[in-house]
Phi, psi and omega in degrees: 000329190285301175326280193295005172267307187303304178294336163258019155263314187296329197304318199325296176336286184304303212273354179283302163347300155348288193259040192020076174241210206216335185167199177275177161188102178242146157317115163255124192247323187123338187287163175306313188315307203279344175294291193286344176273007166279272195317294172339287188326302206296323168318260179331316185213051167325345160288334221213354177252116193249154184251148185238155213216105201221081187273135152224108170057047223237156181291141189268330168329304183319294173308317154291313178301339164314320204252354152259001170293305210274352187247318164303304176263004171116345185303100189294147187218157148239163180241157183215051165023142151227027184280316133011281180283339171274343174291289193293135247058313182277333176283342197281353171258131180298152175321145158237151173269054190218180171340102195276351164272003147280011178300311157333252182323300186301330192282334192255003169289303204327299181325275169335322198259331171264359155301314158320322222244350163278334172323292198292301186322278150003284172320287222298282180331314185288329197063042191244160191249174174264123186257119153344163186214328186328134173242218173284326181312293181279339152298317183281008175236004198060017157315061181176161185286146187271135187051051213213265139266335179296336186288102183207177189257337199191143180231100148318347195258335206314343136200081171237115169295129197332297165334300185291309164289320174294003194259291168293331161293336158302342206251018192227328180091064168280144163330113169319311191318317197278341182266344170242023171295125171318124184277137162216179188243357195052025186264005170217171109018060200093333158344111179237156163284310180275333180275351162278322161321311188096000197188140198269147161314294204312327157316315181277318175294324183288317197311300183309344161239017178225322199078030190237090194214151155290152200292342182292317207258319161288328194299318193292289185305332164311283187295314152316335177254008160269346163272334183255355120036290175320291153335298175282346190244155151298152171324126180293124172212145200314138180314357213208000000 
């Protein structure tokens, strides 16, 4: 693990080099992703990396553990309330004559896309690039908002399977509460990451490194990464 941390310290570094930027500019939620990707960072650019702390109607517990992730390693943050901005959003949008149960997902998308978009704000000011939290697990099935948490410049995790992040997060001395914390996204109430999935990482994490599942557990991972397909690629434009 020190191998592979010293090396998505140095990539963090190279790719800021890359884009003549100035540093980082990341979520911090409180959850392990966002935990281990702050500690990388801070590692890489200590000087130069800010955690952005962004409650919208958010578990408040979520919010303190940020803010002891960021006091453990050191993390200059900032917080940026978006409950405000997320109230004046749901009013400013109209009634539809549709599914009325797509309401639930589009209204708890929202959340994730307007973190993107102080993120970017941020970036911009800063001459900082965004980093990303996404780790392999939830990129192959499309677990994360489109422009959303997906809107970012570097995903350091993007292939580390959840497992390989709780492995690194032990290995930087992320808090045990925070690696064993039910993984969510905060986007309701009770809201989990496997209970919306429908299926446990560990479940998932073996099919995605062995090719080996019960048939429930490939069909279920299966459909997931043919519906978000789409996620994962640029925009589609025409052959001609």
């Amino acid at each position: 693990m020190e191998d592979l941390a010293q090396r998505l310290v140095s990539w963090i570094r190279e790719q800021v080099d890359k884009a003549s930027c100035r540093g980082v500019v990341f979520g911090l939620s409180g959850g392990i992703d966002s935990s281990v990707v702050g500690a990388l960072c801070q590692h890489a650019l200590p000087d130069s990396s800010l955690a952005v702390i962004m409650p919208c109607h958010s578990v408040k517990q979520d919010v303190k553990d940020a803010q002891a992730i960021a006091r453990k390693f050191a993390i200059n943050t900032v917080t940026v309330p978006l409950d405000g901005a997320f109230d004046s959003m749901l009013k400013a949008l109209p009634e539809l004559k549709c599914d009325p149960d797509t309401r639930k997902l589009a209204e708890a998308n929202l959340k994730p896309r307007l973190r993107m978009s102080v993120l970017y704000y941020l970036a911009s000011r800063l001459r900082y690039l965004v980093v990303g939290t996404s780790n392999k697990s939830e990129l192959a099935v499309g677990y994360f908002t489109k422009y959303g948490d997906g809107g970012v410049d570097i995903m350091p995790l993007a292939n580390l399977l959840k497992r390989d992040v709780n492995e690194m997060a032990r290995h930087l001395g992320i808090p045990k509460k925070i690696i064993e914390k039910p993984p969510s996204g905060g986007l309701w109430p009770g809201q989990t990451d496997e209970g919306e999935m429908g299926l446990t990482y560990k479940e998932m994490d073996n099919y995605l490194a062995t090719g080996k599942a019960t048939a429930k557990v490939r069909n279920r991972v299966d459909a997931m990464s043919r519906a978000s397909a789409h996620k994962r690629a640029l925009p589609s434009v025409p052959p001609f």
